[in-house]
Backbone bond lengths (Angstrom), bond angles and torsions (degrees), N, CA, C in turn:
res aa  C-N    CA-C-N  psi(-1)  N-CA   C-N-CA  omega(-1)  CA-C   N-CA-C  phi
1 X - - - 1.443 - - 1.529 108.92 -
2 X 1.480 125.52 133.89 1.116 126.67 -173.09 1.295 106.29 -92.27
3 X 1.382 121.26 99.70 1.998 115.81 178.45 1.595 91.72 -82.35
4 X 2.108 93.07 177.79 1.003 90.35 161.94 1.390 140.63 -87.03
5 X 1.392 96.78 20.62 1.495 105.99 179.48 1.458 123.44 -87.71
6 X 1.354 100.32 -14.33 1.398 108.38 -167.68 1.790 98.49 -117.08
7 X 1.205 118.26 26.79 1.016 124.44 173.21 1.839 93.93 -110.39
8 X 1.685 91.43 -60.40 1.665 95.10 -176.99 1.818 110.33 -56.56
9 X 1.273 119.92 -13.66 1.577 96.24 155.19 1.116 127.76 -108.30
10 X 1.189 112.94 8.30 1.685 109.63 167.60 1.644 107.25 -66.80
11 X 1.644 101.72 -43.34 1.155 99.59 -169.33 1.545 140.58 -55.12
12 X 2.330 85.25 -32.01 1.697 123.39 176.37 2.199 96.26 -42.58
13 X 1.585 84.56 -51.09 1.859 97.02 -149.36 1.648 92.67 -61.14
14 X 1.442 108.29 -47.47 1.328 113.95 -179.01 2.013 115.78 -24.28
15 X 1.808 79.03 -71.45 1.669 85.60 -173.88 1.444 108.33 -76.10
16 X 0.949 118.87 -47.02 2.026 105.46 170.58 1.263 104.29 -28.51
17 X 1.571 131.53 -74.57 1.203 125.06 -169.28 1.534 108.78 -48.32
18 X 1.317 156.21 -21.52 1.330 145.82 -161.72 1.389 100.88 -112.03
19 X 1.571 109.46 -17.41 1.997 109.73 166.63 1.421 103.22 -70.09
20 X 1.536 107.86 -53.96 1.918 99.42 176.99 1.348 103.29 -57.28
21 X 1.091 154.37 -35.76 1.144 136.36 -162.49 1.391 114.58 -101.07
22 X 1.268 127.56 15.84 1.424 163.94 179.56 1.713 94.07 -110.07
23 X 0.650 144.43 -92.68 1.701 155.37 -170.98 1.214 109.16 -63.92
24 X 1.675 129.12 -7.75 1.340 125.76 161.14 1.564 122.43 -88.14
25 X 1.712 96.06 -36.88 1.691 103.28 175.11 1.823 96.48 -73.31
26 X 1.244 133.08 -37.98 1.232 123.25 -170.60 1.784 115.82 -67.66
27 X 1.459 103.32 -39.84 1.475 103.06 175.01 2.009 110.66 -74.77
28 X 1.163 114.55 -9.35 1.930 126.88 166.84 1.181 99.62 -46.20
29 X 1.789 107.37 -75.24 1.358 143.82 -153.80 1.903 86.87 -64.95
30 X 1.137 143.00 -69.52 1.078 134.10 -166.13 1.839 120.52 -68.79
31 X 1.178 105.11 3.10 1.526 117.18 -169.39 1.665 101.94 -101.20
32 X 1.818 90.41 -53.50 1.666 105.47 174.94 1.678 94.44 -50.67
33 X 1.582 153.57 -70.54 1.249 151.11 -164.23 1.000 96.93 -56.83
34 X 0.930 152.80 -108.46 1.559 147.99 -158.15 1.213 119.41 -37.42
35 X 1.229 106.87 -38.16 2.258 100.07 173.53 1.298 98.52 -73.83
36 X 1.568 124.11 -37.79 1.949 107.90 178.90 1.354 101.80 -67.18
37 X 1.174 112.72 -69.20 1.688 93.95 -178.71 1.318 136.65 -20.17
38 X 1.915 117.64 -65.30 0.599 88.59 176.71 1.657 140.46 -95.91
39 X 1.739 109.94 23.72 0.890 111.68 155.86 1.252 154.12 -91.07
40 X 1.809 89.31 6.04 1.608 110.92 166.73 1.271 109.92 -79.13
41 X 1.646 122.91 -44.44 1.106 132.19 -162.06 1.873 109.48 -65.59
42 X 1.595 108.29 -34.80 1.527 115.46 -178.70 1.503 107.69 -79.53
43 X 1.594 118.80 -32.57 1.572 108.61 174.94 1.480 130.71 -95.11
44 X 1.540 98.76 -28.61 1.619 104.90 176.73 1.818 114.85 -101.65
45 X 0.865 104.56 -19.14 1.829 112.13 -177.86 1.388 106.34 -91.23
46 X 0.772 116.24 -28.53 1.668 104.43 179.60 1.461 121.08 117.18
47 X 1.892 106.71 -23.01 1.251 124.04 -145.65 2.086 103.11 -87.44
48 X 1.359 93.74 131.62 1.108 102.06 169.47 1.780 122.19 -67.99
49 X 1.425 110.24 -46.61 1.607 126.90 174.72 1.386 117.86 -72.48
50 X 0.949 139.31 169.94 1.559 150.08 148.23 1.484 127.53 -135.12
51 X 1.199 109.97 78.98 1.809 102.33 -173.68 1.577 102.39 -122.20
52 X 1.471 94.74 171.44 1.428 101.04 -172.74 1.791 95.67 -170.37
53 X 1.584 120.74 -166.40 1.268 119.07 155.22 1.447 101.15 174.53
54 X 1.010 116.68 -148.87 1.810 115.33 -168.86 1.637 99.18 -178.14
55 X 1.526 107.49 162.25 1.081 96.72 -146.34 1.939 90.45 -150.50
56 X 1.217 136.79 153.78 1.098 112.97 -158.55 1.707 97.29 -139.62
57 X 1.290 111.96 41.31 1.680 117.18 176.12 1.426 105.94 -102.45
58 X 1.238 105.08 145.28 1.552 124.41 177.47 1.289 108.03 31.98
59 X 1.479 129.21 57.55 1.406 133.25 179.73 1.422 108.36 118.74
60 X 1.626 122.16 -149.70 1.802 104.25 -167.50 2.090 76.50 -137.57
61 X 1.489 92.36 141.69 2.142 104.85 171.31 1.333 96.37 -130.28
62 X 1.565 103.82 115.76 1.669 99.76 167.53 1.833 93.95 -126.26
63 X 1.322 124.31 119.06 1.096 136.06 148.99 1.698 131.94 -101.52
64 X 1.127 106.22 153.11 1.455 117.17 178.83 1.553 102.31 -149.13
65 X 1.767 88.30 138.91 1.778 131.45 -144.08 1.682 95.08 -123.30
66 X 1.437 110.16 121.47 1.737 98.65 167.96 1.631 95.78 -124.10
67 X 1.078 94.59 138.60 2.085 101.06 177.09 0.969 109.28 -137.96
């Protein structure tokens, strides 16, 4: 018998699965920036270092540093 309970967690699993897959393409996208960076920064800049960091006060600071 289909209650509504077992509707309301199909639905839970439903959207969980499209948050992981939401937070998997987003952590891609942030991996892809930082490996170009810093592999622009070691072949075309000159730069021996690669640092950067981010910072999470009064809104979100992510910078990246080549030296």
């Amino acid at each position: 018998m289909d209650t509504a309970k077992n509707r309301f967690d199909d639905a839970v699993v439903r959207y969980d699965a499209w948050f992981l897959v939401f937070v998997a393409v987003l952590l891609a996208l942030g991996f892809v920036l930082v490996a170009g960076a810093a592999i622009w920064c070691l072949t075309q800049a000159g730069g021996r270092k690669f640092t950067g960091g981010m910072t999470w006060k009064n809104g979100f600071s992510l910078w990246i540093e080549c030296r």
